[in-house]
KEVODREN-339201 format. One record per residue (C-alpha): residue in one letter; x, z, y. Coordinates in Angstrom, 3 decimals, always signed. Each point is the difference from the previous one (the first is absolute). Example, Ala and Ser with C-alpha at 12.3 -4.5 7.8 and 13.67 -1.06 7.14 Angstrom:
<recs>
{'a',{+12.300,+7.800,-4.500}} {'s',{+1.370,-0.660,+3.440}} 
</recs>
This chain:
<recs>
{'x',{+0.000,+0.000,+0.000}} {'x',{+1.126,-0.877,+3.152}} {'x',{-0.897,+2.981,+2.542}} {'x',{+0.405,-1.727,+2.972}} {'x',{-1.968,-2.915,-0.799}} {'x',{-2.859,+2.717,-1.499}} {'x',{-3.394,+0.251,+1.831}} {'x',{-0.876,+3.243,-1.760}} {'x',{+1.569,+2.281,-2.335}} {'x',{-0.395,+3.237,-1.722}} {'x',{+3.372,+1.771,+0.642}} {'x',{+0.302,+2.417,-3.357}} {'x',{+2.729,+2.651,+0.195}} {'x',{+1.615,+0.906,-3.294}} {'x',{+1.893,+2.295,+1.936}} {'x',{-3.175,+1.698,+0.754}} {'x',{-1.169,+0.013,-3.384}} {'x',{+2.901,+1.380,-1.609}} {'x',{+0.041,+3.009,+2.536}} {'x',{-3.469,+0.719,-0.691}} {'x',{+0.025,-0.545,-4.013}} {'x',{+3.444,+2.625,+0.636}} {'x',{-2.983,+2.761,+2.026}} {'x',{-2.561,-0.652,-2.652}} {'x',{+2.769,+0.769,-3.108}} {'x',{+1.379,+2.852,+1.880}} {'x',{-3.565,+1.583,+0.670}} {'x',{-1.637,+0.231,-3.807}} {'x',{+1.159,+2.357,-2.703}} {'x',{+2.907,-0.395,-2.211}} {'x',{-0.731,-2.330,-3.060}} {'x',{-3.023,-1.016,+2.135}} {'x',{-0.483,-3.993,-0.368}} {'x',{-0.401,-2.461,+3.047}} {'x',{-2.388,-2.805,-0.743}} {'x',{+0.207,-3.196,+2.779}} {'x',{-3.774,-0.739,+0.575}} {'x',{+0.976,-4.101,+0.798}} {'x',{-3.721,-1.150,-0.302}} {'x',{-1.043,-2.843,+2.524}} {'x',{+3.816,-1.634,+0.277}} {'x',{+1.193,+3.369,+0.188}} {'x',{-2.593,+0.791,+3.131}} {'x',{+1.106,-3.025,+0.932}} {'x',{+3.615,+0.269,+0.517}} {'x',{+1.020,-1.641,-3.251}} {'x',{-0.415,+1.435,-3.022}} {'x',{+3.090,-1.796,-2.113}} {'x',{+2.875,+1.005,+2.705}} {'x',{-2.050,+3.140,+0.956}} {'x',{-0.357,+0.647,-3.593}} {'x',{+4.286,-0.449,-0.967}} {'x',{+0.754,+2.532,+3.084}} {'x',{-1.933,+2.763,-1.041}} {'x',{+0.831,-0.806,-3.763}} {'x',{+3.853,+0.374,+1.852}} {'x',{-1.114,+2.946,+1.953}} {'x',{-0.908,+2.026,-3.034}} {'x',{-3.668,-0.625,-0.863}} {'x',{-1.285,+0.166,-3.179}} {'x',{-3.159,-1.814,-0.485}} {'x',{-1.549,-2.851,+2.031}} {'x',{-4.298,-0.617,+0.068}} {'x',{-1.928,-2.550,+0.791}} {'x',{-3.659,-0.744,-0.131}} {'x',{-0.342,-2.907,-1.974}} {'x',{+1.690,-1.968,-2.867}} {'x',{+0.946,-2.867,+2.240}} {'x',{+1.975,+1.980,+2.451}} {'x',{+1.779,+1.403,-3.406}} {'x',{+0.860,-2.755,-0.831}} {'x',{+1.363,-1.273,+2.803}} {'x',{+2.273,+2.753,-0.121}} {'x',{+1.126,-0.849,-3.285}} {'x',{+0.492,-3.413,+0.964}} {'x',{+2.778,+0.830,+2.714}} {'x',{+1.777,+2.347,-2.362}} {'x',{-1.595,+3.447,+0.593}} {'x',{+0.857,+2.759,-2.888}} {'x',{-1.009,+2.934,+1.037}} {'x',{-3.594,+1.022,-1.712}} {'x',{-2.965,-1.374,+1.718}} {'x',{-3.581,+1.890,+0.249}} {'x',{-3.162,-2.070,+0.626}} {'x',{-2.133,+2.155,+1.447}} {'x',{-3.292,-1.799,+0.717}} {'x',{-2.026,-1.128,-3.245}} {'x',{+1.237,-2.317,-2.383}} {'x',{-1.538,-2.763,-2.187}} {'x',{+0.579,+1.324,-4.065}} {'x',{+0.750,-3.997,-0.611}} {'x',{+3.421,+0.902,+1.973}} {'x',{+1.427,+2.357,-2.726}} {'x',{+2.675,-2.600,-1.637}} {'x',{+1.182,-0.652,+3.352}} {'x',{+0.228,+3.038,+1.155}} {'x',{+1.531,+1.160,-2.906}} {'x',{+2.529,-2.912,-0.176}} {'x',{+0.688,+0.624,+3.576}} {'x',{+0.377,+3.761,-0.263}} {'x',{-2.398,+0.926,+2.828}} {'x',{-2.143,+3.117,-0.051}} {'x',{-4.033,-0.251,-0.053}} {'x',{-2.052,+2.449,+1.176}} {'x',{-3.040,+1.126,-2.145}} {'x',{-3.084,+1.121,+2.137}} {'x',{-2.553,+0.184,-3.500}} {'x',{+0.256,-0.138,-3.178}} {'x',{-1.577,-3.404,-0.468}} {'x',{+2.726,-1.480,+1.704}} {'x',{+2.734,+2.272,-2.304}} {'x',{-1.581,-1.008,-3.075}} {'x',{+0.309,-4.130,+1.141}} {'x',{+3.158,+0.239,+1.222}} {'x',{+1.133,+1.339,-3.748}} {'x',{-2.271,-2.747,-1.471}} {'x',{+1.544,-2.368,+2.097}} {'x',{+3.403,+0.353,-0.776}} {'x',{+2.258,-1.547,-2.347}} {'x',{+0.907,+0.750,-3.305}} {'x',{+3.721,+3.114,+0.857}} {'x',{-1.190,-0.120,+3.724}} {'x',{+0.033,+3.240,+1.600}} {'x',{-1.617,+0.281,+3.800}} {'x',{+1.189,+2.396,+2.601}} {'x',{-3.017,+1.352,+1.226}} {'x',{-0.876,+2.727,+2.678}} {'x',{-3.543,+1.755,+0.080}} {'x',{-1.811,+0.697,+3.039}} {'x',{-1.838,+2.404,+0.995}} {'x',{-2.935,+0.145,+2.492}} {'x',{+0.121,+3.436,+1.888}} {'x',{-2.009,-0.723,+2.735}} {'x',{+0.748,-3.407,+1.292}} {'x',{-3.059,-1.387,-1.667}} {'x',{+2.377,-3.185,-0.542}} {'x',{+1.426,-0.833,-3.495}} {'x',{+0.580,+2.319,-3.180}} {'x',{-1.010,+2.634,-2.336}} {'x',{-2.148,+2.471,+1.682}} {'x',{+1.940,+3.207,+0.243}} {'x',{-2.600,+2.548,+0.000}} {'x',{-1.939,-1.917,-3.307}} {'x',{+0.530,+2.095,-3.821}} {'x',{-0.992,-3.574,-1.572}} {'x',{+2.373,-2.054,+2.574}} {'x',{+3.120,+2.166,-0.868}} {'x',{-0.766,-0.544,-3.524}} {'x',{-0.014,-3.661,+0.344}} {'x',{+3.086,+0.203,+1.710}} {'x',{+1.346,+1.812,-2.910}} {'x',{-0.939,-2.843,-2.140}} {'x',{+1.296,-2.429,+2.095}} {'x',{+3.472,+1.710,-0.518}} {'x',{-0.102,-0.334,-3.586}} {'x',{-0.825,-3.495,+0.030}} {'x',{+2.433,-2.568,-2.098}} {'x',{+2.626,-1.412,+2.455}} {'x',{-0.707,+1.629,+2.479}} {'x',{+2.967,+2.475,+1.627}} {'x',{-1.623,+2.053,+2.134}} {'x',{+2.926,+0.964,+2.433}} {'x',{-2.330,+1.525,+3.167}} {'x',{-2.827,+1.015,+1.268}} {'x',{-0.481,+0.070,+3.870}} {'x',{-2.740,-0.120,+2.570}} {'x',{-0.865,-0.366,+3.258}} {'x',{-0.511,+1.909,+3.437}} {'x',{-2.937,-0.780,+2.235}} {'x',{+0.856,+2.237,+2.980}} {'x',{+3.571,+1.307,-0.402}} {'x',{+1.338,-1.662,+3.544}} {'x',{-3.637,+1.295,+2.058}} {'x',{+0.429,+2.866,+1.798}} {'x',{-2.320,+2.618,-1.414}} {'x',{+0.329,-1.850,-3.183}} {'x',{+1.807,+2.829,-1.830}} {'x',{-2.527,+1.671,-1.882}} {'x',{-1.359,-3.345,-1.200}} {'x',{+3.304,-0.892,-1.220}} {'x',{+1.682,+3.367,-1.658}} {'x',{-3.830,-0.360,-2.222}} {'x',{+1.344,-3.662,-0.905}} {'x',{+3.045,+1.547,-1.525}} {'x',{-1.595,+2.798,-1.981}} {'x',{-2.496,-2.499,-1.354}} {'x',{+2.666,-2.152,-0.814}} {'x',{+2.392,+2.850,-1.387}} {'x',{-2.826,+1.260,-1.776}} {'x',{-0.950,-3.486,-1.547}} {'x',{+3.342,-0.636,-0.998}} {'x',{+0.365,+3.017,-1.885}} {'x',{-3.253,-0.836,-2.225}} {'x',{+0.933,-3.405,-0.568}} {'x',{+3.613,+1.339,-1.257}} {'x',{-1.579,+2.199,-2.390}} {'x',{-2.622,-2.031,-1.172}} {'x',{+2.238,-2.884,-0.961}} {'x',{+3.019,+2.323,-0.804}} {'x',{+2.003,-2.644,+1.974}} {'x',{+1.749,+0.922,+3.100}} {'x',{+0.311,-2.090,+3.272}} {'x',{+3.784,-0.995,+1.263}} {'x',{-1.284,-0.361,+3.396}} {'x',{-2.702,+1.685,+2.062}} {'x',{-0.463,-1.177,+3.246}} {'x',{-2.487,+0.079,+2.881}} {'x',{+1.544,+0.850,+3.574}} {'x',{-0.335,-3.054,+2.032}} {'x',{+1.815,-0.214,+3.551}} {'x',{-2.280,+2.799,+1.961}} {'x',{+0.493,+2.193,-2.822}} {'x',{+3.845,-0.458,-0.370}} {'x',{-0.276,+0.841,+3.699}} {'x',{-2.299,+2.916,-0.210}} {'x',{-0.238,+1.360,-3.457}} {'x',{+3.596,-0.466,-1.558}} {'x',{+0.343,+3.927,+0.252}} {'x',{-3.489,+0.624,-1.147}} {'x',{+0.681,-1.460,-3.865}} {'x',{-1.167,-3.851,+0.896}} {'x',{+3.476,-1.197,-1.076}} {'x',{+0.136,+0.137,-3.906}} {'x',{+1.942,-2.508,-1.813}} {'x',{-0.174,-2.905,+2.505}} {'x',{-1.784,-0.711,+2.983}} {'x',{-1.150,-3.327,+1.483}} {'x',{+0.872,+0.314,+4.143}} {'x',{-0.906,-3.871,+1.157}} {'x',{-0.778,-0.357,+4.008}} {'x',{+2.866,+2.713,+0.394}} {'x',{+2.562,-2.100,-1.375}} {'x',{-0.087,-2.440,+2.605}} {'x',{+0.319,+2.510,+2.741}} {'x',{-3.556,+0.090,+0.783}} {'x',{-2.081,+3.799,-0.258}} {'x',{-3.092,+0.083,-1.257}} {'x',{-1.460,+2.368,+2.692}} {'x',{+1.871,+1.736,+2.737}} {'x',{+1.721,+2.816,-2.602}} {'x',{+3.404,-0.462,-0.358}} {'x',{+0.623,+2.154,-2.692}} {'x',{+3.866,+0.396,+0.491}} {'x',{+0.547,-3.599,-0.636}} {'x',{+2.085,-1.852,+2.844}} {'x',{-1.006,-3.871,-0.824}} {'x',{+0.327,-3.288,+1.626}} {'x',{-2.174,-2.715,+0.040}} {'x',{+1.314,-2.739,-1.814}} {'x',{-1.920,-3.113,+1.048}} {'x',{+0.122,-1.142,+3.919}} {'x',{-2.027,-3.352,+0.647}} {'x',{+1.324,-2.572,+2.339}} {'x',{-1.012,-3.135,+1.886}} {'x',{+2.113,-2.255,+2.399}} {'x',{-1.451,-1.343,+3.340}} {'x',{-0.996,-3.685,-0.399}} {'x',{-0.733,-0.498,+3.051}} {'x',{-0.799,+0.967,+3.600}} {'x',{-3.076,-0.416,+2.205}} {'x',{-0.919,+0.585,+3.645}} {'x',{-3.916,+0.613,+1.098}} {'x',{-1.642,+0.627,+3.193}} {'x',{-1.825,+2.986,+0.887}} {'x',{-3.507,-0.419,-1.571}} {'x',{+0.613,-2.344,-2.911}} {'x',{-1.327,+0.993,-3.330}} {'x',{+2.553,-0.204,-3.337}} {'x',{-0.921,-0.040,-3.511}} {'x',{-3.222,-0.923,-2.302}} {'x',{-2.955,+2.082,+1.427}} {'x',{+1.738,+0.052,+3.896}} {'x',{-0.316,+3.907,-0.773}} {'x',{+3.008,+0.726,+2.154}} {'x',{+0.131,-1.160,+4.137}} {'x',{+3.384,-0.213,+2.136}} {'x',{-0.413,+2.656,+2.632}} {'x',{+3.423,-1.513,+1.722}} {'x',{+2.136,-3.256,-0.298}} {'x',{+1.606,+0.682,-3.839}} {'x',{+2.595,-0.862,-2.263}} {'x',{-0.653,-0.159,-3.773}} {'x',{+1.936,-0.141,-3.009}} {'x',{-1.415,-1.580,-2.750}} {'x',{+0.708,+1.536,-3.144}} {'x',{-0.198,-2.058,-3.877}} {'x',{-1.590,+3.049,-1.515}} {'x',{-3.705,+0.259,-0.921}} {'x',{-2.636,+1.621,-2.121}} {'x',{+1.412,-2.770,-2.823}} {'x',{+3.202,+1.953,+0.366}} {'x',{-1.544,+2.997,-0.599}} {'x',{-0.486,+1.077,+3.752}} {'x',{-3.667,+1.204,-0.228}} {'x',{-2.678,-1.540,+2.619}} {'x',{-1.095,+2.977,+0.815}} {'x',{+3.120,+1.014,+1.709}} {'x',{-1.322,-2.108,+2.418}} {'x',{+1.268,+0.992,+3.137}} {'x',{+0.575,+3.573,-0.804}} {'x',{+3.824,+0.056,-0.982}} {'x',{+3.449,-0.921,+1.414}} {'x',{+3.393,-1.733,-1.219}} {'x',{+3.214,+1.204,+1.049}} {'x',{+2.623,-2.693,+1.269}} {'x',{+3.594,+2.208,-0.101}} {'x',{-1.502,+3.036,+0.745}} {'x',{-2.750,-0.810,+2.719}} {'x',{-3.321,-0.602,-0.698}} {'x',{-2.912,-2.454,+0.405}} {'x',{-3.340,+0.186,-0.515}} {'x',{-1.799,-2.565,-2.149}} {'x',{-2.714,-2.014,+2.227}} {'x',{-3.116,-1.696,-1.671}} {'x',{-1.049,-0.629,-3.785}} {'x',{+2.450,-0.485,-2.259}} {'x',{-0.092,-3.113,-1.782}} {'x',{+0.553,-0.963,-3.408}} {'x',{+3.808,-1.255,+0.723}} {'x',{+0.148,+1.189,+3.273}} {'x',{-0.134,+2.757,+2.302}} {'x',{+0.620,+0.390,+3.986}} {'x',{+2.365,+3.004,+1.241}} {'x',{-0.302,+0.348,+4.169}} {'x',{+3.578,-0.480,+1.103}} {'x',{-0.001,+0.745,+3.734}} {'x',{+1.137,+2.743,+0.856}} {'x',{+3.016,-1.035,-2.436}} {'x',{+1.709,-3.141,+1.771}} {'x',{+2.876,-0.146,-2.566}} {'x',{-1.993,-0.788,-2.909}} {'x',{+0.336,-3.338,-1.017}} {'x',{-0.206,-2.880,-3.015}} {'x',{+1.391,+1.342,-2.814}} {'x',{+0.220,+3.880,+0.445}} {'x',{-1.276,+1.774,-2.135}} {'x',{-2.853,+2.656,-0.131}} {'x',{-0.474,+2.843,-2.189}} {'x',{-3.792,+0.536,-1.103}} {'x',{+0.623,+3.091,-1.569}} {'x',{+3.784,+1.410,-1.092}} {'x',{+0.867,+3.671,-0.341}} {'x',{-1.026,+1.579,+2.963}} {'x',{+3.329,+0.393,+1.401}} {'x',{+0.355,-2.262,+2.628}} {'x',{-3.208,-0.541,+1.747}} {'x',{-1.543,-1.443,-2.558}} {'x',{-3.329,+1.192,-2.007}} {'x',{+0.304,+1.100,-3.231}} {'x',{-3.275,-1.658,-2.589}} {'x',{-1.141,+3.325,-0.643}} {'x',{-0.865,-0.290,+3.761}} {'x',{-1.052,-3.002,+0.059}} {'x',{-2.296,+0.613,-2.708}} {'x',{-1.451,+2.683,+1.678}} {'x',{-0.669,-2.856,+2.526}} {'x',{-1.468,-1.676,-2.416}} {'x',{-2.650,+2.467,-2.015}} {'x',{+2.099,-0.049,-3.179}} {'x',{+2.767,+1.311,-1.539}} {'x',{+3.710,-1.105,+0.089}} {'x',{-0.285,-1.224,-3.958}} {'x',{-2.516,-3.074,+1.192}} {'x',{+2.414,-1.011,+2.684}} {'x',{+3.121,-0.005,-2.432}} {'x',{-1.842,-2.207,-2.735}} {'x',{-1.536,-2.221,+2.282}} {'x',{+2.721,-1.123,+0.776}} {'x',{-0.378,-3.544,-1.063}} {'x',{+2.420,-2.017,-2.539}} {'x',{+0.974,-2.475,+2.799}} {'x',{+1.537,+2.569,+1.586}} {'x',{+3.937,+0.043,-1.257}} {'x',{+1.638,+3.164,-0.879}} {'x',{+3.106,+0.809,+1.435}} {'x',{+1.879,+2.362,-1.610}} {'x',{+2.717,+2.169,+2.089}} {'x',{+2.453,+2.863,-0.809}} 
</recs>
């Protein structure tokens, strides 16, 4: 990739990542597991070189949500163990097992055709899930006849049953702790029947997602493993720190194509929502909602050009977007803009700019669109 020739680029830091993977491996227990949640091209930083550095940095385990994103990983050379966590179809179980990825196992329906499905000697990693109160996928925790099933589903022929995990709903929502610490006695609790049901035990339990590595590491959430994903890339899940010192690892970028000059009262962009109140300068800007810049930003945030700011005028427009330039003369064809970076040098951080937006910092980073190059930094 040519950078200077680039119209808009995610700028991914594996500086940044390593320093945060190094906070997250420092802040669990010892023996405790680090799984890299790289779901949705790794939130879309990109999951194959995102996948190698933490693999580097001392990660363990690697999920996904589906089998295509598994394999993708195998396909560029990934080793370390990869989790599917959303729900898998049975008719997968030879490839899986070939490809020596881990399925999750939400019933025992889909337990009892995976083992069906596979081939003669196959064995399939599997992990069960449990439903504690996300009302999402797995086993319901608090059912005698569930846990028993799960039992079963332990025992079944070539099937290794290495974990068992679940899922918080409210662990990173303030006021979310009572919620949460009944999640993990449910889930403790469950684990314990299915154990000595089955007489099997589980290699890896594991259920504290990024709030609760942030809030509930000292309150037992940790066990074997646990699964932090938006914190790995610098971002927090709510304003709690929890110790942790990260960086943001992804800054998007966009380089002025060109430069416009409008008299007081002309209208700019689909809509004419926004009016000159003086004689202006824009910049216009190759970034738009195909990018992965929402349209309802709208008007509402800013880009930074070497530290000093400019507010974006009008709508923004599928490959385009308008930045008001005149109060910064010395902006010209070519410069570049930072929509969002690290927060560091005048420019906004997503997690801001999702507030902007109504959502959360997670949409921002996956939107991100494919035609968008990564650029990868130390």
């Amino acid at each position: 990739m040519d950078i200077q020739t680039t119209r808009t680029w995610a700028e991914i830091s594996l500086g940044a990542l390593r320093h945060n993977a190094r906070q997250l491996l420092s802040s669990v227990p010892e023996g405790c597991a680090v799984l890299g949640v790289v779901k949705a091209d790794a939130y879309g930083h990109g999951a194959p070189v995102v996948a190698a550095t933490l693999r580097e940095a001392g990660f363990r385990y690697l999920a996904v949500a589906c089998v295509q994103e598994a394999l993708a990983l195998r396909q560029a050379g990934e080793t370390l163990p990869i989790l599917i966590l959303g729900a898998v179809d049975p008719a997968f179980a030879p490839v899986l097992a070939e490809n020596r990825i881990t399925a999750a196992v939400d019933g025992f329906e889909r337990g009892a055709a995976f083992s069906a499905a596979l081939r003669p000697g196959q064995r399939l990693t599997v992990h069960i899930k449990l439903d504690t109160g996300m009302g999402r996928l797995g086993f319901p925790a608090g059912d005698e006849r569930s846990l028993a099933l799960a039992a079963e589903t332990v025992r079944l022929p070539g099937l290794e049953a290495e974990g068992v995990f679940t899922h918080f709903a409210v662990s990173d929502v303030p006021g979310g702790e009572t919620y949460t610490l009944a999640q993990l006695r449910a889930f403790l609790a469950a684990v314990d029947a299915i154990e000595s049901q089955s007489g099997k035990r589980f290699a890896l339990r594991h259920c504290a997602n990024s709030g609760a590595v942030l809030s509930f590491r000292d309150k037992g959430a940790c066990l074997d493993m646990v699964r932090p994903g938006i914190l790995t890339y610098g971002i927090y899940p709510d304003r709690e720190r929890g110790g942790l010192d990260l960086i943001p690892v992804m800054e998007l970028k966009s380089r002025v194509c060109a430069v416009t000059r409008h008299k007081k009262g002309d209208t700019i962009s689909y809509g004419r929502t926004w009016t000159a109140e003086r004689d202006t300068v824009l910049a216009v800007l190759p970034v738009g909602y195909a990018d992965g810049l929402q349209r309802c930003l709208s008007g509402k945030l800013s880009v930074s050009f070497r530290g000093k700011t400019a507010p974006q005028v009008g709508r923004i427009c599928m490959d385009m977007c308008m930045v008001d330039i005149t109060d910064l003369p010395q902006v010209k064809v070519g410069d570049v803009a930072t929509v969002f970076g690290r927060g560091d040098r005048g420019d906004a951080t997503v997690t801001e700019l999702a507030a902007l937006a109504g959502t959360i910092p997670y949409e921002l980073l996956c939107g991100i669109s494919l035609r968008v190059p990564r650029l990868y930094v130390d």
